[in-house]
C-alpha positions in Angstrom: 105.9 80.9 182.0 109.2 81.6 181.1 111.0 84.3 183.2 111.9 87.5 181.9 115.2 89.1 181.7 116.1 92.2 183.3 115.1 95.2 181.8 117.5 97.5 180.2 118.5 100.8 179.4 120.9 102.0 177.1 123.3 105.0 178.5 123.5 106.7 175.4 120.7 106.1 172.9 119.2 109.2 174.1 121.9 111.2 173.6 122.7 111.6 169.8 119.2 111.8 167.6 120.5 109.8 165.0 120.2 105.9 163.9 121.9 103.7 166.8 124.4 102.4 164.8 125.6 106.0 163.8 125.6 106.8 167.5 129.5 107.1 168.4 129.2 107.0 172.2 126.7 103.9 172.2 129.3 102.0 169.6 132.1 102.3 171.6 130.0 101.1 174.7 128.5 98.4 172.9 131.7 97.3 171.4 133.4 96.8 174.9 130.6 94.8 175.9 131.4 91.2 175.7 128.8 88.3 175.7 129.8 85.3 177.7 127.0 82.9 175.5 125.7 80.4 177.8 124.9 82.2 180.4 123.5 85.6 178.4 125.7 87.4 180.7 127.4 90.9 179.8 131.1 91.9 181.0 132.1 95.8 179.6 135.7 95.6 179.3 137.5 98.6 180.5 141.3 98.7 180.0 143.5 98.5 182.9 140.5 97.1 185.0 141.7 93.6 185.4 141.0 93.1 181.5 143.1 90.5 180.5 142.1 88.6 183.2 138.9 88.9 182.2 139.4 88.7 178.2 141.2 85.6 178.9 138.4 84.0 180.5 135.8 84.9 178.1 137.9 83.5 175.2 138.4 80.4 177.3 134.8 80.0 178.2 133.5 80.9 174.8 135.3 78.3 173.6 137.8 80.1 171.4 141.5 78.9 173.4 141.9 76.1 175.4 143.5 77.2 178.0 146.0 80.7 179.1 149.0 79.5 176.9 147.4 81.2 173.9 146.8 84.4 175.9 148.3 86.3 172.9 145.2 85.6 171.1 142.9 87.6 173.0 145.1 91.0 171.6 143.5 90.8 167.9 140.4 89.7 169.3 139.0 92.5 171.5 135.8 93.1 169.6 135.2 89.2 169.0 132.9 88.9 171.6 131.0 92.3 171.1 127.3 92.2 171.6 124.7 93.1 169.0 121.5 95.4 170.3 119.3 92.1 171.2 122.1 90.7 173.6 122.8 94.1 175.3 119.0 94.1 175.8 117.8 90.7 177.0 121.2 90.1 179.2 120.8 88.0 182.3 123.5 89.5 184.5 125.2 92.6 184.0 128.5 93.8 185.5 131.8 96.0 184.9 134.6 96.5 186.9 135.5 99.9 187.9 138.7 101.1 189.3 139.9 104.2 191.1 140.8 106.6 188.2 143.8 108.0 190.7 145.6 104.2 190.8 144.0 103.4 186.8 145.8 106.7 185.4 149.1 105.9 187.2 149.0 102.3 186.3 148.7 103.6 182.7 151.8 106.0 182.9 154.0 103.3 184.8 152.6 100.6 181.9 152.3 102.0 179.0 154.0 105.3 179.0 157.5 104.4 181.0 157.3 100.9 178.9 157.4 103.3 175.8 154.3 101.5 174.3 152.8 102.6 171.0 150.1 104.5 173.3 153.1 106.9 174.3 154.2 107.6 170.5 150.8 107.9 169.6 150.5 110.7 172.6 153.5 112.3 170.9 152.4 112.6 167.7 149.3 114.5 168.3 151.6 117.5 168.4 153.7 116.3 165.9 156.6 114.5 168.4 158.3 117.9 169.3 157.8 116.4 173.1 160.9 114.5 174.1 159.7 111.0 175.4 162.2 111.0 178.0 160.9 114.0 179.5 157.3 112.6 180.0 157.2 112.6 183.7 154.0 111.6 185.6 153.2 115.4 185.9 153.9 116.0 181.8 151.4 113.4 180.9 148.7 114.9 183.1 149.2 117.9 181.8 149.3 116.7 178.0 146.2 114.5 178.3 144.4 117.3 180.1 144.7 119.3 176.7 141.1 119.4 174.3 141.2 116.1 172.1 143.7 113.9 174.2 141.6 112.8 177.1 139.7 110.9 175.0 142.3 109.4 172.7 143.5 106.8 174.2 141.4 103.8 175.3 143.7 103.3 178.6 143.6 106.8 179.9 140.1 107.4 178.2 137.4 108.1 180.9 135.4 105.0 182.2 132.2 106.3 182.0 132.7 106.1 178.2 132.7 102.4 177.9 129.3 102.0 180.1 126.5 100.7 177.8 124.0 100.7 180.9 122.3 103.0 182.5 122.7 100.2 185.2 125.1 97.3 185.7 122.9 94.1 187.9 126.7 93.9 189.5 129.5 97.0 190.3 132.7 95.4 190.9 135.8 97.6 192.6 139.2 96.7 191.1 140.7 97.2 194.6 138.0 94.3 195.8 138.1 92.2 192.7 140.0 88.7 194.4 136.9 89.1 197.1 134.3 89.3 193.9 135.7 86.7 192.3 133.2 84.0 193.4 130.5 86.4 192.9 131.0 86.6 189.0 132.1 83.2 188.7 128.6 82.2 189.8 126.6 84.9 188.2 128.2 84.5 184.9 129.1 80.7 184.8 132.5 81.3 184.2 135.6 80.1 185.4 137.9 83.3 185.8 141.8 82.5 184.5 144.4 84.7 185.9 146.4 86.3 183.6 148.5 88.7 185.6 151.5 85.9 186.0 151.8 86.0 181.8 151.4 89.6 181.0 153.4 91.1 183.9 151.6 94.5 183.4 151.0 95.4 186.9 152.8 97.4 189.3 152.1 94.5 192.1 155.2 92.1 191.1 157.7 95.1 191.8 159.1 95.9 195.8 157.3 99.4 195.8 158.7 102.6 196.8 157.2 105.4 198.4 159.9 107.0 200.4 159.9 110.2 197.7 157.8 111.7 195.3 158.0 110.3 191.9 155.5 112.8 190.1 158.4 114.3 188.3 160.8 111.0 187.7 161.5 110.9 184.3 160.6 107.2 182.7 164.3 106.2 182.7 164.4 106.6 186.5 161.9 104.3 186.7 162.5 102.0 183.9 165.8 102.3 185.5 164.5 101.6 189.1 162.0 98.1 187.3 165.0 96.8 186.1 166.1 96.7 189.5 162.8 94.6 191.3 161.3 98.1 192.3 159.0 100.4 191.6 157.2 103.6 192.1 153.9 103.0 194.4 150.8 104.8 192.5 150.3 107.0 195.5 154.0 108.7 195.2 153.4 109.3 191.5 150.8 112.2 192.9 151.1 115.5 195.0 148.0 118.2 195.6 148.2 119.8 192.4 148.3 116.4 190.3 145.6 114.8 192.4 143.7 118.1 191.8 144.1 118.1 188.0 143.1 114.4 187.7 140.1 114.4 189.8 138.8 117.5 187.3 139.7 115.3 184.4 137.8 112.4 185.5 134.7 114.1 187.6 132.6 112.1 185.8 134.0 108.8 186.5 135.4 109.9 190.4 131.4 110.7 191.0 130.4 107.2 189.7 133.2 105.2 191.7 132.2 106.9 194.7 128.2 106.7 194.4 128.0 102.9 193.8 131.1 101.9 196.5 130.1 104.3 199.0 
């Protein structure tokens, strides 16, 4: 007899009584849920979570690139690999890669806000661009995001919990841990992970980093200022009490999920 796969339950079927693909919150979870097809194994993609390292390899095992000189193509393909409700369902091996939401929501301002990324202008234009970009300090865009319709309207500062189409993952992976796991999904998933880090020179890792002053209220040309120099602003020194406070209310949800499965 042939075994079975895992059983598994949807996060949020139950949560909106209409037809499941009119559900909102289970699309967007089952969107960012990427099949690797050989192995029936499922990978949610969360931005800033090590996902173009992960991307990258999919598109690579899948059989899509050869190899990580066409990196650029895994940009228009995010949904690609998206599963359909039988996948999700009869997956051999689960996992998602979760990341401190302190460290991801710095990363994002340092990234994509300092970088003046369409993510900023489209931050802006919620209230019509009457904030000046140049005044969007770490402790501005906590504040701004914080405000009812802009947590969620972003996919890099957008909570993680959102992109869970599990109840339960078969594998939790921590962000801060993820060179250690490495093996661990390679095996369960049959996949060779690429590294992309080296082409898309995102991360605040390849920068001398400075935590000899707060930087919460830096403006982004002190620090684009400061990158263009080798260094940069360590996550930590982007936060002081009242930011950390603000940011653990914003993302309760996903601070209580980090800390139940890596406790």
């Amino acid at each position: 007899m042939t075994a079975r796969a895992p059983r598994r339950r949807l996060r949020h079927a139950k949560s909106n009584f209409v037809a499941l693909h009119h559900n909102p919150q289970h699309q967007l979870a089952a969107q960012h849920a990427l099949r690797i097809y050989h192995s029936r194994a499922i990978y949610s993609f969360i931005p800033k979570n090590a996902c173009s390292t992960m991307r990258l390899s999919l598109a690579i095992e899948n059989g899509c690139i050869p190899d990580a000189d066409l990196l650029g193509w895994i940009h228009a393909n995010n949904g690609t690999f998206s599963a359909d409700l039988e996948s999700l369902l009869m997956a051999e091996y689960t996992f998602v890669i979760l990341r401190s939401p302190f460290t991801r929501l710095a990363s994002t301002y340092l990234d994509k806000i300092t970088g003046r990324w369409p993510d900023m202008w489209g931050l802006l234009s919620v209230e019509g661009y009457v904030v000046d970009p140049e005044s969007l300090t770490f402790r501005k865009f906590v504040e701004m995001i914080g405000r009812p319709g802009f947590l969620r309207a972003n996919i890099h500062w957008r909570p993680q919990v959102d992109f869970l189409v599990y109840e339960d993952y078969d594998d939790y992976i921590p962000y801060e841990d993820f060179a250690s796991a490495k093996d661990r999904i390679e095996r369960n998933a049959d996949i060779r992970i690429v590294d992309a880090r080296d082409r898309t020179r995102h991360g605040n890792d390849r920068y001398r980093l400075v935590h000899d002053r707060p930087f919460c209220d830096a403006t982004p040309h002190e620090i684009r200022t400061l990158r263009r120099e080798g260094m940069s602003p360590s996550h930590e020194s982007l936060y002081d009490d009242a930011i950390r406070a603000t940011v653990a209310n914003h993302y309760a949800e996903d601070l209580k999920l980090y800390e139940s499965v890596f406790r």
